[in-house]
N, CA, C and O atoms as a Tinker XYZ file with bonds, in Angstrom:
   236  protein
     1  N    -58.000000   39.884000  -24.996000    73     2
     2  CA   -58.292000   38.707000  -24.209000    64     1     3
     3  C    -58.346000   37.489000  -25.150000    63     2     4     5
     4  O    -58.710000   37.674000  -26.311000    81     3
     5  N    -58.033000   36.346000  -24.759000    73     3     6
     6  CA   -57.725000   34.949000  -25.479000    64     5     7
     7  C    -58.804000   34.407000  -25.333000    63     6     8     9
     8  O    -59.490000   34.533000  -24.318000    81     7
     9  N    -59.196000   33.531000  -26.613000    73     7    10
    10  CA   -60.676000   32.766000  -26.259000    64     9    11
    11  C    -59.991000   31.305000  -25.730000    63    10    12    13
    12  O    -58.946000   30.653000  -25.725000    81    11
    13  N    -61.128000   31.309000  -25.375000    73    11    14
    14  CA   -60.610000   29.499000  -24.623000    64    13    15
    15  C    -60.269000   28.826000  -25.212000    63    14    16    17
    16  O    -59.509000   28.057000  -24.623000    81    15
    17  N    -60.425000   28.585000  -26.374000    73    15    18
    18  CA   -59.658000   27.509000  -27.678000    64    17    19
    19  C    -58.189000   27.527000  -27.344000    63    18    20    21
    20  O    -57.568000   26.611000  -26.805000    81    19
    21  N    -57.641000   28.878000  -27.800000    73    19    22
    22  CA   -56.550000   29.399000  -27.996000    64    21    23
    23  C    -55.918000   29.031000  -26.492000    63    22    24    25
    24  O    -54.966000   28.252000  -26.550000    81    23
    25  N    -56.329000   29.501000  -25.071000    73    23    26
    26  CA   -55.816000   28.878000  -24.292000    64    25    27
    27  C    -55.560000   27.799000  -23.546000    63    26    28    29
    28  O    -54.694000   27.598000  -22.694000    81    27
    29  N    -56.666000   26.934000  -24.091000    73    27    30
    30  CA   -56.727000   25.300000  -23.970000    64    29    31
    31  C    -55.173000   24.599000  -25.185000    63    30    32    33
    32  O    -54.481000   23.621000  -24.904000    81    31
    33  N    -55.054000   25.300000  -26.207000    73    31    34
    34  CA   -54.248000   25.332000  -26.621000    64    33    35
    35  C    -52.780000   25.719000  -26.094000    63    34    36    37
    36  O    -51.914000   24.844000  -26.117000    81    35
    37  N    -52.552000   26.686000  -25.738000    73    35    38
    38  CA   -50.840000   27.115000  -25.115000    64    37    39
    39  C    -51.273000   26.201000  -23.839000    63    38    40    41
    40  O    -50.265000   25.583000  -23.496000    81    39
    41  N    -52.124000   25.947000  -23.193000    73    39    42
    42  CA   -51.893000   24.905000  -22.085000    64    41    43
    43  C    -51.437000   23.503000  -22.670000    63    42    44    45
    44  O    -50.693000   22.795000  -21.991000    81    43
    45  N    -51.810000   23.152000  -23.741000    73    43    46
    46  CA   -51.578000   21.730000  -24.472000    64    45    47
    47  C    -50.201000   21.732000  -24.558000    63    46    48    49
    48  O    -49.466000   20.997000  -23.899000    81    47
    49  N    -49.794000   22.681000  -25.492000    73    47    50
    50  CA   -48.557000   22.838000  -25.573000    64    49    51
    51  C    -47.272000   22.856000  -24.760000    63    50    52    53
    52  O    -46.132000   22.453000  -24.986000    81    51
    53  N    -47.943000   23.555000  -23.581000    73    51    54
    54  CA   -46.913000   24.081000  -22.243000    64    53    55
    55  C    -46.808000   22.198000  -21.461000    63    54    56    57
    56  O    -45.806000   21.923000  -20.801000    81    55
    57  N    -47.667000   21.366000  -21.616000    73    55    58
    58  CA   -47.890000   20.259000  -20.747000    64    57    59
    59  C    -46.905000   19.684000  -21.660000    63    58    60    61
    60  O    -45.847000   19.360000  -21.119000    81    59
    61  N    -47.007000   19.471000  -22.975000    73    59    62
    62  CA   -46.317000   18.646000  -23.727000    64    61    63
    63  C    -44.614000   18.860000  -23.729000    63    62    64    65
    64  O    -43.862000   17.886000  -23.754000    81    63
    65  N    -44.254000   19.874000  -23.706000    73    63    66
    66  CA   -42.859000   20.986000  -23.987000    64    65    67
    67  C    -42.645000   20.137000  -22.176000    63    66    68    69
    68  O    -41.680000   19.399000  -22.373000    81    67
    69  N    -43.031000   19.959000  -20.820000    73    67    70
    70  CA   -43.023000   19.834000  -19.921000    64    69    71
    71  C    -42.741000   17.791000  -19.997000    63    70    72    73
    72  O    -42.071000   17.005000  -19.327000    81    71
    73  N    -43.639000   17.662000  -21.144000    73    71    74
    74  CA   -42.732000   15.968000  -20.844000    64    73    75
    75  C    -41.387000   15.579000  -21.646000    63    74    76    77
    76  O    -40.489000   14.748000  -21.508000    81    75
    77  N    -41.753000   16.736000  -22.669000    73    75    78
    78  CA   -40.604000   16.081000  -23.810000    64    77    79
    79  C    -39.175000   16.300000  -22.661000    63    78    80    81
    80  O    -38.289000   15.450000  -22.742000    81    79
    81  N    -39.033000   17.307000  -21.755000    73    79    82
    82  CA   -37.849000   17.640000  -21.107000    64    81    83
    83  C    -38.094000   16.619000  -19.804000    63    82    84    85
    84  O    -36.994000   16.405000  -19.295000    81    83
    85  N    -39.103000   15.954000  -19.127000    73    83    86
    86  CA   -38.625000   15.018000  -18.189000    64    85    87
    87  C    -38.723000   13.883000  -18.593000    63    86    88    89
    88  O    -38.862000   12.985000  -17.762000    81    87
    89  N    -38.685000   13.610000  -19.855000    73    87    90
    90  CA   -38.263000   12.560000  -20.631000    64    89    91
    91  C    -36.626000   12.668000  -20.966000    63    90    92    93
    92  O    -35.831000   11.779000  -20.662000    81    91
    93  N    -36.301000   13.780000  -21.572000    73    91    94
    94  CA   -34.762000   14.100000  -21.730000    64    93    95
    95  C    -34.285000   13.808000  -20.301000    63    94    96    97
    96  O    -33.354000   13.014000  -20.169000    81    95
    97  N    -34.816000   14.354000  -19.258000    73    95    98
    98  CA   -33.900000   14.564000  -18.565000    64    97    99
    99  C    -33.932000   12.910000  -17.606000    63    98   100   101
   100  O    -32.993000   12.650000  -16.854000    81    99
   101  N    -34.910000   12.093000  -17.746000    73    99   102
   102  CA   -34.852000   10.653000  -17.114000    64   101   103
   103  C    -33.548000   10.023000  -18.153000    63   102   104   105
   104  O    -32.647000    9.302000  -17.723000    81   103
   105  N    -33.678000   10.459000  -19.550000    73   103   106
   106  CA   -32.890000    9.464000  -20.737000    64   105   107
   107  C    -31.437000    9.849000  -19.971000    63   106   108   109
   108  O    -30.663000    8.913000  -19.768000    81   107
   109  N    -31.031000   11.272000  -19.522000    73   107   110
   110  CA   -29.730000   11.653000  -19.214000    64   109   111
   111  C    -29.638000   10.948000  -17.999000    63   110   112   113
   112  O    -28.728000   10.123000  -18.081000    81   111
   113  N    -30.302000   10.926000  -16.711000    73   111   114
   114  CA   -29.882000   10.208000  -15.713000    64   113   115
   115  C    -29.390000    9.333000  -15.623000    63   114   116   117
   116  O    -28.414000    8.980000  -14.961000    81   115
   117  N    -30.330000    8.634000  -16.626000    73   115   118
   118  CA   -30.111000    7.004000  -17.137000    64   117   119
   119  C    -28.726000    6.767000  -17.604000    63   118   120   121
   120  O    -27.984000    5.870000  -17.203000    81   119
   121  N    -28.445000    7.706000  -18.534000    73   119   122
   122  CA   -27.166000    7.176000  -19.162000    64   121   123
   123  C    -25.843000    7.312000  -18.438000    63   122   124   125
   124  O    -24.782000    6.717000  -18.625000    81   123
   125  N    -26.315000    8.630000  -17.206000    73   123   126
   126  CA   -25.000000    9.060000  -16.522000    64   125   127
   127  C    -25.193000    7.929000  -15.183000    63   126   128   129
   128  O    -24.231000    8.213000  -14.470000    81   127
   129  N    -25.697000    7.179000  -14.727000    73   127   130
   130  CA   -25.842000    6.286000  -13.863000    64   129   131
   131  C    -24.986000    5.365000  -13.385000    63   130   132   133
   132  O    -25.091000    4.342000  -14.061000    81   131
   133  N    -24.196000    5.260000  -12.539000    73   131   134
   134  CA   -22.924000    4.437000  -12.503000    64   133   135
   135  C    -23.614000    3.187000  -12.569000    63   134   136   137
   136  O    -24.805000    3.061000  -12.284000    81   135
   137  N    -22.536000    1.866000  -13.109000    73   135   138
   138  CA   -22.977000    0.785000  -13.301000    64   137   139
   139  C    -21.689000    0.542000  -12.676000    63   138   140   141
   140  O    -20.650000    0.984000  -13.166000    81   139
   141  N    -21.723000   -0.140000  -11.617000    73   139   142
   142  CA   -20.532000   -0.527000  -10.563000    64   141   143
   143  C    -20.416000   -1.802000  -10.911000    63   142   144   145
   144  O    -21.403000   -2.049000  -11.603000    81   143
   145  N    -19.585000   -2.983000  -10.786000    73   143   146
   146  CA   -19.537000   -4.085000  -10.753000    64   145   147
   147  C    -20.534000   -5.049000  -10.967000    63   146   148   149
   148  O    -20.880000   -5.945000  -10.197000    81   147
   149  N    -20.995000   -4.765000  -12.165000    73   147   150
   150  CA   -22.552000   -5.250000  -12.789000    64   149   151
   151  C    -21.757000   -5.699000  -14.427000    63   150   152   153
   152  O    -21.027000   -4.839000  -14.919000    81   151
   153  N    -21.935000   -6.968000  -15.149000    73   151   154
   154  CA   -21.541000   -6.784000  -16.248000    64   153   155
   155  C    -22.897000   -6.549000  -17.096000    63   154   156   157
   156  O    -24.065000   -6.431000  -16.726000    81   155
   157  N    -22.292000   -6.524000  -18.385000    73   155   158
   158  CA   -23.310000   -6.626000  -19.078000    64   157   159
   159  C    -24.682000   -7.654000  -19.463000    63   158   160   161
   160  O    -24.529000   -8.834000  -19.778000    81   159
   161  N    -25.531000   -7.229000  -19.408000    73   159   162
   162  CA   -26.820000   -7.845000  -19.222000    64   161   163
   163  C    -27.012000   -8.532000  -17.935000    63   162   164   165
   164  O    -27.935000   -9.343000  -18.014000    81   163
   165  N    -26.506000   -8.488000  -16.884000    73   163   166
   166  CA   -26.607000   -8.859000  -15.757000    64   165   167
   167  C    -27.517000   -7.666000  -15.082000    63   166   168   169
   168  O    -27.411000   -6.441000  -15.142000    81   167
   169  N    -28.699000   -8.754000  -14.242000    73   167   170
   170  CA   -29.622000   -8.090000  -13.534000    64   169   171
   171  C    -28.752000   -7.794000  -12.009000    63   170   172   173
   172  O    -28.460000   -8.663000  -11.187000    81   171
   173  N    -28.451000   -6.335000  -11.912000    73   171   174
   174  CA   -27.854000   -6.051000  -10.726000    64   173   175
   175  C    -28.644000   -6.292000   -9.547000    63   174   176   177
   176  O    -28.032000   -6.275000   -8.479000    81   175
   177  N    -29.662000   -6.474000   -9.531000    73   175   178
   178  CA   -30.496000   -6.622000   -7.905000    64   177   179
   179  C    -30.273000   -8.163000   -7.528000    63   178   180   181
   180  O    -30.481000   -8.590000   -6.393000    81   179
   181  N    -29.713000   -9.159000   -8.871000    73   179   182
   182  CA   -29.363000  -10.134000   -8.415000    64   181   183
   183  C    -28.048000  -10.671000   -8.795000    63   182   184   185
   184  O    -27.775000  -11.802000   -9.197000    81   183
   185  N    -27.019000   -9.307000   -8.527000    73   183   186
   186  CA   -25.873000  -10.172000   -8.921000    64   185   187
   187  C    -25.094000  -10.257000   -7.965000    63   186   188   189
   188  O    -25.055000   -9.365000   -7.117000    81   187
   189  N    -24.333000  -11.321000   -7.906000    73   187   190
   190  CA   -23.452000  -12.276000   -6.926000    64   189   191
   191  C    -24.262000  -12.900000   -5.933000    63   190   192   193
   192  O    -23.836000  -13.178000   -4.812000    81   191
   193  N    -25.757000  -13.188000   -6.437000    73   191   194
   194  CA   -26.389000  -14.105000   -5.395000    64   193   195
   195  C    -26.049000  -15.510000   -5.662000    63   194   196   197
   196  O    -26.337000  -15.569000   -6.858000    81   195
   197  N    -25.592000  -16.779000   -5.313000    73   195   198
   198  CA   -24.917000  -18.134000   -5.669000    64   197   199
   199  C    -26.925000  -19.165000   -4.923000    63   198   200   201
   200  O    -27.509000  -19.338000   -3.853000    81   199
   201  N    -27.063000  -19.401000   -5.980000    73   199   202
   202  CA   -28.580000  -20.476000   -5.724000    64   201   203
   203  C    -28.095000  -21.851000   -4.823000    63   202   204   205
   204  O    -27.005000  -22.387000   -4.621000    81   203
   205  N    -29.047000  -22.037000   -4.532000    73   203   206
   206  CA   -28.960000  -22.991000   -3.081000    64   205   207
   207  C    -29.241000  -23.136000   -1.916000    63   206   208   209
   208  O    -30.311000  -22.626000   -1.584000    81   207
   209  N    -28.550000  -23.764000   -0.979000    73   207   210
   210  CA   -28.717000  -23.563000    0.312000    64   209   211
   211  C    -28.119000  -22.389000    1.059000    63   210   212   213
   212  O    -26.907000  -22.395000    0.841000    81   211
   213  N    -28.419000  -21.508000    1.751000    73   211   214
   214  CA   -27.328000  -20.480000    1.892000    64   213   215
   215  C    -26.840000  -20.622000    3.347000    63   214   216   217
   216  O    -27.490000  -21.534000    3.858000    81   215
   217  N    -26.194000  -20.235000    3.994000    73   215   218
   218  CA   -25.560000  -20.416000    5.430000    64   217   219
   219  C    -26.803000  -19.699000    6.423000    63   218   220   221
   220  O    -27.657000  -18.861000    6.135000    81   219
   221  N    -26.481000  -20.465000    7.797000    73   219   222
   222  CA   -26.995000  -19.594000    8.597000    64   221   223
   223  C    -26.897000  -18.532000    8.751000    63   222   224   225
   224  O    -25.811000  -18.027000    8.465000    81   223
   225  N    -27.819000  -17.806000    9.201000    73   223   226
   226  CA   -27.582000  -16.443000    9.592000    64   225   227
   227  C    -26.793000  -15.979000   10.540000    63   226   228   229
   228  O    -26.141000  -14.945000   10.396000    81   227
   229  N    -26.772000  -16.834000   11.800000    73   227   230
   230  CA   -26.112000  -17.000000   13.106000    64   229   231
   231  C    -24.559000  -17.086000   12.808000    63   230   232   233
   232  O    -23.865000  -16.392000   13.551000    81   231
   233  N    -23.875000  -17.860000   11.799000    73   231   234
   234  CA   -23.001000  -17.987000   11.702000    64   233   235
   235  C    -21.785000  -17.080000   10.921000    63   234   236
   236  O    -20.620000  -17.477000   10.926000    81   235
């Protein structure tokens, strides 16, 4: 039987081993992520918005 040290321990371990891989695996998403018609350094949530007045909606 394991004293509690020892299994407070492989739990430490098992949590840590558990981020290093959803860390890998956010870095891979990230990189495989299509970037569609976005250039570089352009904030896509605001690109091809033109500042100003904008048209009606109605129209």
């Amino acid at each position: 039987m394991q004293k509690q040290g020892a299994q407070k321990r492989q739990k430490e371990r098992a949590r840590q081993e558990k981020q290093r891989e959803k860390l890998a695996n956010r870095q891979e998403r990230k990189k495989d992520k299509p970037r569609e018609g976005v250039a570089p350094g352009e904030d896509p949530d605001i690109a091809g918005i033109v500042p100003g007045p904008q048209p009606p909606a109605w129209e």
